[in-house]
N, C-alpha and C positions, 0 to 999 in steps of 0.2 A: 460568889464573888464574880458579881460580871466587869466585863470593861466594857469600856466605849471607844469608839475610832472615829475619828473624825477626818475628813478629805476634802481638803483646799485644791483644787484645779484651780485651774490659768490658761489660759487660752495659749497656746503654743504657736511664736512664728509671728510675723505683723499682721496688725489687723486694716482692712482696707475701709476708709471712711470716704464715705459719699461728701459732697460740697454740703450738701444740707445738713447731714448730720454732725459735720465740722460747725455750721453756723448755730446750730442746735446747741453744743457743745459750749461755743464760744457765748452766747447769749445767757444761759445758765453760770456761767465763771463769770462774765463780766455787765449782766445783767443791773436793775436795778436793786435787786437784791441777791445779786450774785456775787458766788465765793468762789476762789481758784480750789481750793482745798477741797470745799463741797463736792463740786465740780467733779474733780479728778477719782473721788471717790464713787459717785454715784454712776459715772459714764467707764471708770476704770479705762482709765486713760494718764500718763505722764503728764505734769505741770510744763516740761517743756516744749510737749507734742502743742497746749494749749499755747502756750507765747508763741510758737511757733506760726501755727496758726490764725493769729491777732496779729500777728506783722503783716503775713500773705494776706489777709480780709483788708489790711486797710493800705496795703499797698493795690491790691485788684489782683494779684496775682490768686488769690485761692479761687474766682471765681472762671479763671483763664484768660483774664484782662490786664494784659502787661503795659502800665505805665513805660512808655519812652523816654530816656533821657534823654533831653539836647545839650547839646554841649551850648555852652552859655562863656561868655567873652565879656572881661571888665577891664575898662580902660584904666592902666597905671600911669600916672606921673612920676617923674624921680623928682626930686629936689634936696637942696642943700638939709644935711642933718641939722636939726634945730639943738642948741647946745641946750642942756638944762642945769638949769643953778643948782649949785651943788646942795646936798645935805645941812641942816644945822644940826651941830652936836653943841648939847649942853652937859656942862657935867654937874651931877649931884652927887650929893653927900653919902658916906657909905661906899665909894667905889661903883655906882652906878651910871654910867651913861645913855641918856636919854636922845635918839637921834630922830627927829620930824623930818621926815622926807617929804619932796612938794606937793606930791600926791595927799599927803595928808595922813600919812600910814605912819608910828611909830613903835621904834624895836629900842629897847632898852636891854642892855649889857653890861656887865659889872668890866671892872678893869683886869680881870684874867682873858679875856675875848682872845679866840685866835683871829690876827689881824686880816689873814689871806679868807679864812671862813665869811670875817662878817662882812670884806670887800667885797666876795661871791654873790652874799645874802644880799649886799644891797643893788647891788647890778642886777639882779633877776628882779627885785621889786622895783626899779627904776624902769623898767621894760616897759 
């Protein structure tokens, strides 16, 4: 009766990846016939380490080129709030209420509705 043993090692501790081998990395997951899954497996690397990495390449920071923010200024105007015509409620049959807002969007409710809820509902879709 023999047995057998078998011994999974791991690399212990971070591992240090070069720029290249991060684009290495990233081109194999996001390749033309690249898989993230693939990827993670063959290079034994985290799926996040790779997004990670796909942000920094395409912001420039992975390669040490930090994009500048400027701060950017948009001119506002106030003016008078424009009223909008209210809702139409139609009622149908069965205790359903069908309401077309101007937008275009309708919410249909039976006549149990809580009145403060669908006042809510409909002010945030009037937004």
């Amino acid at each position: 009766m023999g047995s057998r043993i078998e011994i999974v090692s791991r690399v212990s501790g971070r591992r240090r990846w070069t720029v290249e081998q991060k684009l290495a990395v990233l081109q194999d997951a996001f390749g033309p016939e690249g898989c993230v899954r693939a990827a993670c497996e063959r290079h034994d690397v985290g799926s996040g380490s790779i997004y990670t990495w796909r942000r920094q390449a395409m912001s420039g920071e992975l390669a040490g080129v930090r994009k500048s923010i400027k701060p950017a200024f948009a001119e506002v105007q106030i003016s008078d709030q424009l009223a909008l015509p209210g809702p139409t409620v139609a009622a149908r049959s069965e205790g359903v209420i069908g309401i077309e807002l101007p937008s275009g969007i309708r919410v249909n409710v039976d006549a149990t509705v809580d009145a403060d809820a669908l006042s809510r509902v409909i002010g945030v879709l009037t937004q």
